[in-house]
C-alpha positions in Angstrom: 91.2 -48.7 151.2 89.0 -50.5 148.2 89.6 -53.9 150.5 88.6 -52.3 154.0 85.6 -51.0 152.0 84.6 -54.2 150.7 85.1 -56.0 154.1 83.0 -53.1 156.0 80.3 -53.6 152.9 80.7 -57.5 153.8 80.1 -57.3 157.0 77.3 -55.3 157.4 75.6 -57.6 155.1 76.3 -60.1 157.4 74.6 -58.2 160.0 71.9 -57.1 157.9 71.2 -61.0 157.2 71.2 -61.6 160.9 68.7 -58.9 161.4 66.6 -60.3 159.4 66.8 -63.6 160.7 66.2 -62.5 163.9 62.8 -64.2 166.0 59.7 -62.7 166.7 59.9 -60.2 169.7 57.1 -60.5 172.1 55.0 -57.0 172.1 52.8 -55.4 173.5 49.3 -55.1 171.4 47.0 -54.4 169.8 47.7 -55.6 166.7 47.3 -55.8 163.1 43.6 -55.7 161.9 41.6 -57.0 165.1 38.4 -57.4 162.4 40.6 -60.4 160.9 43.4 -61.4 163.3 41.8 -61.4 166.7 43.1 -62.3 169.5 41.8 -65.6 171.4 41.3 -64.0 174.3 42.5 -60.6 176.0 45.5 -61.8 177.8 46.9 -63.5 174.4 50.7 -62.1 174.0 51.6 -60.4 170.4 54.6 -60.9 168.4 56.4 -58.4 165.7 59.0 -60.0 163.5 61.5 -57.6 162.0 60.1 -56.5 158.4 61.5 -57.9 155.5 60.8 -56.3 152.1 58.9 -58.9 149.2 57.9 -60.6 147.3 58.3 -63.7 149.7 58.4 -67.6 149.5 55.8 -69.5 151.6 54.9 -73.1 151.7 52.2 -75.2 152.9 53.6 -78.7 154.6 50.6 -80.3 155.0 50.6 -83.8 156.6 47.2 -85.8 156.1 45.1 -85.7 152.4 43.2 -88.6 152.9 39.9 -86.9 153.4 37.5 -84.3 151.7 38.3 -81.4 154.0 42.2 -81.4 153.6 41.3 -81.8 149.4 39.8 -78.8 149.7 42.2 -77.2 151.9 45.0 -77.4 149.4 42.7 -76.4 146.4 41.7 -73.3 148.9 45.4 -72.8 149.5 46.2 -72.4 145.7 42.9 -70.6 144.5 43.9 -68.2 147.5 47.5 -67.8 145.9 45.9 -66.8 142.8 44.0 -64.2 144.2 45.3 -60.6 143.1 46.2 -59.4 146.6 48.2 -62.9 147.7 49.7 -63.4 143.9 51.7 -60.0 144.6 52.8 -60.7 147.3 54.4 -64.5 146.4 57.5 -65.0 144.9 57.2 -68.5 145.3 54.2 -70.5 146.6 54.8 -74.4 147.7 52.5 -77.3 149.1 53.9 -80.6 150.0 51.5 -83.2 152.0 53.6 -85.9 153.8 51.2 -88.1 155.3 50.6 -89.1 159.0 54.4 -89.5 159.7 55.5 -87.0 162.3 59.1 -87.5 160.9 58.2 -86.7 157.5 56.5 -83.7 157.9 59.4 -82.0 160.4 61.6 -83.3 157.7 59.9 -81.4 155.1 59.4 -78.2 157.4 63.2 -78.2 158.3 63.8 -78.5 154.2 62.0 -75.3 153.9 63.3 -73.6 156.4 67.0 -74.5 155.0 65.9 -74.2 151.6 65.4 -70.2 152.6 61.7 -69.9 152.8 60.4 -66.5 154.4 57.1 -68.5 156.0 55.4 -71.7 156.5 52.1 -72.8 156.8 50.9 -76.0 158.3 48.3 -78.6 159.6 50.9 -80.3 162.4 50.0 -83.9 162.3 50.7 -83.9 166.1 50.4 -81.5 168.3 53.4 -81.8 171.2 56.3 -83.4 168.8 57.2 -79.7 167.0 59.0 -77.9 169.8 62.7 -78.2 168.0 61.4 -77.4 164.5 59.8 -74.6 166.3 63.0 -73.1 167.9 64.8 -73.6 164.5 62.1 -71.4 162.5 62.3 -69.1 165.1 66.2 -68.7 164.8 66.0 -68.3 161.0 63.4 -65.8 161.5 60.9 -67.8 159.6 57.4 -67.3 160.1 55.9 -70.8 160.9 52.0 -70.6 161.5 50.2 -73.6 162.4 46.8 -74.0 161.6 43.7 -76.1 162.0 45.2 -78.7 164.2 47.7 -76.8 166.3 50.7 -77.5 168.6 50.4 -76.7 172.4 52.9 -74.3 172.2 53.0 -70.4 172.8 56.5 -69.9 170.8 54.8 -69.7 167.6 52.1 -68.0 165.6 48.6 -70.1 164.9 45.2 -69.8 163.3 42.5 -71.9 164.6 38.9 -71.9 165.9 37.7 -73.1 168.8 38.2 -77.1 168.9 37.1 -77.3 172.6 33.8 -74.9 172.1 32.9 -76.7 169.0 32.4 -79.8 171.3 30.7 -78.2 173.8 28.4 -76.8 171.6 27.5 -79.8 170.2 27.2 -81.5 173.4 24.8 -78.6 174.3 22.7 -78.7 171.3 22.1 -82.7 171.4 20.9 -82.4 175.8 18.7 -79.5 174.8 17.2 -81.7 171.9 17.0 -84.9 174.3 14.8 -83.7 176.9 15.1 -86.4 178.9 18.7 -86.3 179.2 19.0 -89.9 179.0 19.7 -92.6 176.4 22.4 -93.5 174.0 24.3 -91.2 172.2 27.2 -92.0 169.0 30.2 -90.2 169.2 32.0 -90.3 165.8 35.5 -89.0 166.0 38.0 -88.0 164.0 42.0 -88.5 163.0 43.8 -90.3 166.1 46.3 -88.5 167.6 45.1 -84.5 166.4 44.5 -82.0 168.9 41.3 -80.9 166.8 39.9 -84.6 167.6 41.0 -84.5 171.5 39.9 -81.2 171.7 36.4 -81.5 170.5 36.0 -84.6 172.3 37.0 -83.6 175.3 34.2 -80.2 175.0 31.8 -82.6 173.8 32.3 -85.2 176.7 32.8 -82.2 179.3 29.4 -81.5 178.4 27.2 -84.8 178.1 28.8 -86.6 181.0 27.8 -83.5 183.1 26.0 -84.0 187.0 22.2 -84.4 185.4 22.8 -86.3 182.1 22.6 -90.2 182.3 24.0 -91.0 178.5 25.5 -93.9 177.5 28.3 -92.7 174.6 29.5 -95.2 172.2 32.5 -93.8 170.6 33.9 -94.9 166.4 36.7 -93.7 164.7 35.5 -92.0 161.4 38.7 -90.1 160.6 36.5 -87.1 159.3 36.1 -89.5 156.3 32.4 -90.0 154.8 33.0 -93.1 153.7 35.0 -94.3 156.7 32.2 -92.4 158.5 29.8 -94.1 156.9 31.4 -97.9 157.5 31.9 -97.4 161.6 28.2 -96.1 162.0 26.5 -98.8 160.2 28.6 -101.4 161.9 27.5 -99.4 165.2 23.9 -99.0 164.2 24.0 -103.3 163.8 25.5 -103.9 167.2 23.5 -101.3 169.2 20.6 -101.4 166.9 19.0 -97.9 168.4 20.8 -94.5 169.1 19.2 -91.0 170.4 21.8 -88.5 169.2 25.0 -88.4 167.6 27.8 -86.2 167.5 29.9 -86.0 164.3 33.4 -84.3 164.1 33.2 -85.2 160.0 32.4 -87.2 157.8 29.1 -86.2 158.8 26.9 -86.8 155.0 28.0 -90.6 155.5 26.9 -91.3 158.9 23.5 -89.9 158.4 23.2 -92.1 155.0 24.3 -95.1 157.5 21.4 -93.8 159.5 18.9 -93.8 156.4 20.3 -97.1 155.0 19.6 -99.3 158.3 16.0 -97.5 158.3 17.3 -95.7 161.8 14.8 -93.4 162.8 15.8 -89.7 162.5 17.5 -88.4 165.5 19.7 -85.1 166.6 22.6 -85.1 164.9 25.5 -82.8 165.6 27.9 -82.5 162.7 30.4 -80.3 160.7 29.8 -78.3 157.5 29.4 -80.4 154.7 27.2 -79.6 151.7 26.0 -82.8 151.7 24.9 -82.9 155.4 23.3 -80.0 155.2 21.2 -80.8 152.1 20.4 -84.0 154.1 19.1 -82.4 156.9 17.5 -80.2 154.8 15.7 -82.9 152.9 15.3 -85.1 156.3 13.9 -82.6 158.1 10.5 -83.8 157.7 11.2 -86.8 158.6 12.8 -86.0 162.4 15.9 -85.4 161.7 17.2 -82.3 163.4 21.2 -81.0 162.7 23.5 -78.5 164.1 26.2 -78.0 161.5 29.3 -76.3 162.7 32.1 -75.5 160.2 35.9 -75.9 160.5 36.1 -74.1 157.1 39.2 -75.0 154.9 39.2 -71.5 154.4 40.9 -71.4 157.6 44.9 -72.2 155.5 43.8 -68.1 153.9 44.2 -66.4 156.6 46.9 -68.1 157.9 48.7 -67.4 154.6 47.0 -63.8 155.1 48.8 -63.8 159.0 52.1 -65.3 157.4 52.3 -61.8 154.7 51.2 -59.2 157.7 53.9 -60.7 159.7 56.8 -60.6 157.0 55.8 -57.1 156.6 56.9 -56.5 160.7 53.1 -56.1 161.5 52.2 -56.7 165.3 50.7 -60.0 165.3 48.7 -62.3 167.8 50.4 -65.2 169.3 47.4 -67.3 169.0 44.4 -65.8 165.8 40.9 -66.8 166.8 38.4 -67.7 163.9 34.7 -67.7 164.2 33.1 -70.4 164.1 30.2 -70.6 161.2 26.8 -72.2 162.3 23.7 -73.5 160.6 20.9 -75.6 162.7 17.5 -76.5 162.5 15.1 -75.0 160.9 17.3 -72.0 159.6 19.4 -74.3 156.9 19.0 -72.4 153.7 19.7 -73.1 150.0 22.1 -70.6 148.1 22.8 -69.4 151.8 24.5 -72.4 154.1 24.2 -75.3 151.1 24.5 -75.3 147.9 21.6 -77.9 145.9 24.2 -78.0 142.9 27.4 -78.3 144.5 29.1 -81.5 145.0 28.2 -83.2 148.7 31.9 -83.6 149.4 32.2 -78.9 149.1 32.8 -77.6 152.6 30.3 -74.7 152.8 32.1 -71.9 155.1 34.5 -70.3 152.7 34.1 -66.9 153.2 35.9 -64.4 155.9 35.0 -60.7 155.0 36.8 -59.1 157.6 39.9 -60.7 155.9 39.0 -60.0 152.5 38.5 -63.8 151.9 35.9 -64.1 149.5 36.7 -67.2 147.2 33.5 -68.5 145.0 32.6 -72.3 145.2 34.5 -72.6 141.3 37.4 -70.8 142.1 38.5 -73.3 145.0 37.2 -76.3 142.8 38.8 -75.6 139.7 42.0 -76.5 141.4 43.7 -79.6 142.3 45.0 -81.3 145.6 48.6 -82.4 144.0 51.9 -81.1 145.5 53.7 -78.5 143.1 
């Protein structure tokens, strides 16, 4: 009797374990806490994995750290995990960056997922090569959420704003602030082979190449890098010698100092959210330079860490989370308010989420460190 016992308790362990393990089921919505996790449009499908109690184990398996924004990513990441609402709620909290190999990083997301990891967070370093590493998290019943640069996929849970509008915003600001709708514009892009850099490129192009415009667009590689940034724009500036806008996916602070150094007049610029950016433009504005400064905040890796807990916890959860995206522009570019006079260049200045009770101070996120743990 004591063996049938323990081979009935056995099994329905087993079957508890598979339970657990068990993929997301497609649901109806809404979901969980619209005000944070919002849908990215109305016919975007919801998912529910089965609840599993914590504390849990999470990871970040970032892939690229070779510019400002991912750095402050990861300290965001681990200021976030220190946070009184996210500490309960970790068990165990890991980062690991693996570079621009596609290989690696799958490697390193399949060695969480075996290692028994509840979720993973991560900036996929390509966005159409993570179909299998998707079907296996599913199968485990681990909670995968892409981020930032996402996969084109609808099997998995991601966070993201919108790449595409960003360009097309941009685009629109630099033809409203070039009346005659012609000349030569600088298109400085971002990290080969990301769907963040096709997609703002494509909203951006989309836009400017439009029936009515007559630009000329001269296109660098700037990797979101300032210094990189700075490099392709001066070496643009010598060949071309004149430009009448530019569009900057990041790295923005060093192609307007390659503007200043070759004594460039001061055009439109388009850029991201960098402190130092903004207190240029702030500083330049006398002098004709006018910026639209839209942020991809780093702050983006909280809430997918936020979506990763709700979703452990069974929550109703949309397929794909749509972030807002922050804007400054000319002549509304405040100090203490969208830059920060005392704050290194290199800070990111769109932190903050209320509706998802992110609310990290400048300090917090820069008193940590990039380093894997």
């Amino acid at each position: 009797m004591k063996i049938r016992n323990r081979i009935a308790f056995a099994a329905a362990l087993a079957l508890s374990s598979l339970a657990l393990a068990a993929p997301p089921k497609v649901v109806p919505g809404p979901g969980e806490n619209q005000a944070c996790f919002k849908p990215w449009t109305p016919q975007t499908k919801h998912f529910q994995w089965p609840a599993k109690k914590g504390p849990y184990r999470i990871a970040l398996a970032n892939g690229f750290v070779g510019n400002t924004w991912r750095i402050q990513m990861i300290k965001m990441a681990k200021a976030y995990a220190a946070t009184p609402e996210m500490k309960e709620q970790l068990k165990e909290f890991k980062i690991v960056s693996t570079g621009t190999d596609v290989a690696a990083q799958i490697a390193a997301i399949d060695n969480f997922i075996n290692s028994g990891y509840d979720a993973i967070v991560t900036i996929a370093v390509n966005p159409t090569a993570f179909a299998p590493v998707i079907k296996r998290a599913n199968a485990a019943g681990v909670v995968l959420v892409p981020f930032d640069n996402v996969l084109d996929s609808e099997e998995v849970m991601m966070v993201n704003e919108d790449q595409l509008a960003m360009g097309e915003q941009s685009g629109q600001w630099l033809v409203k602030n070039i009346p005659s709708k012609t000349g030569k514009l600088l298109e400085v892009r971002g990290l080969p082979g990301n769907s963040v850099d096709r997609d703002r490129h494509l909203g951006f192009r989309k836009v400017v190449e439009a029936a009515g415009n007559k630009f000329e667009v001269v296109e660098v590689v700037g990797n979101w890098d300032d210094g990189t940034a700075q490099k392709v724009v001066a070496d643009a500036v010598a060949v071309h010698k004149n430009f009448d806008g530019m569009f900057v996916q990041g790295g923005s602070t060093g192609a307007v100092r390659a503007l200043i150094d070759a004594k460039h007049k001061m055009i439109p610029v388009a850029g991201e959210s960098e402190n130092g950016f903004r207190k240029l433009c702030a500083a330049r504005a006398k002098d004709g330079l006018l910026c639209l400064s839209l942020g991809q905040s780093p702050g983006l890796v909280a809430i997918s860490m936020k979506a990763a807990v709700a979703a452990l916890q069974g929550k109703v959860m949309p397929q794909l989370i749509s972030v807002p995206i922050p804007t400054a522009m000319h002549p509304d570019i405040k100090p203490g308010v969208d830059y920060f006079p005392d704050l290194t260049d290199n800070f990111f200045t769109t932190n903050q989420f209320p509706a998802c009770g992110v609310n990290l101070k400048a300090e917090e996120i820069m008193s940590k460190d990039e380093k894997n743990n």
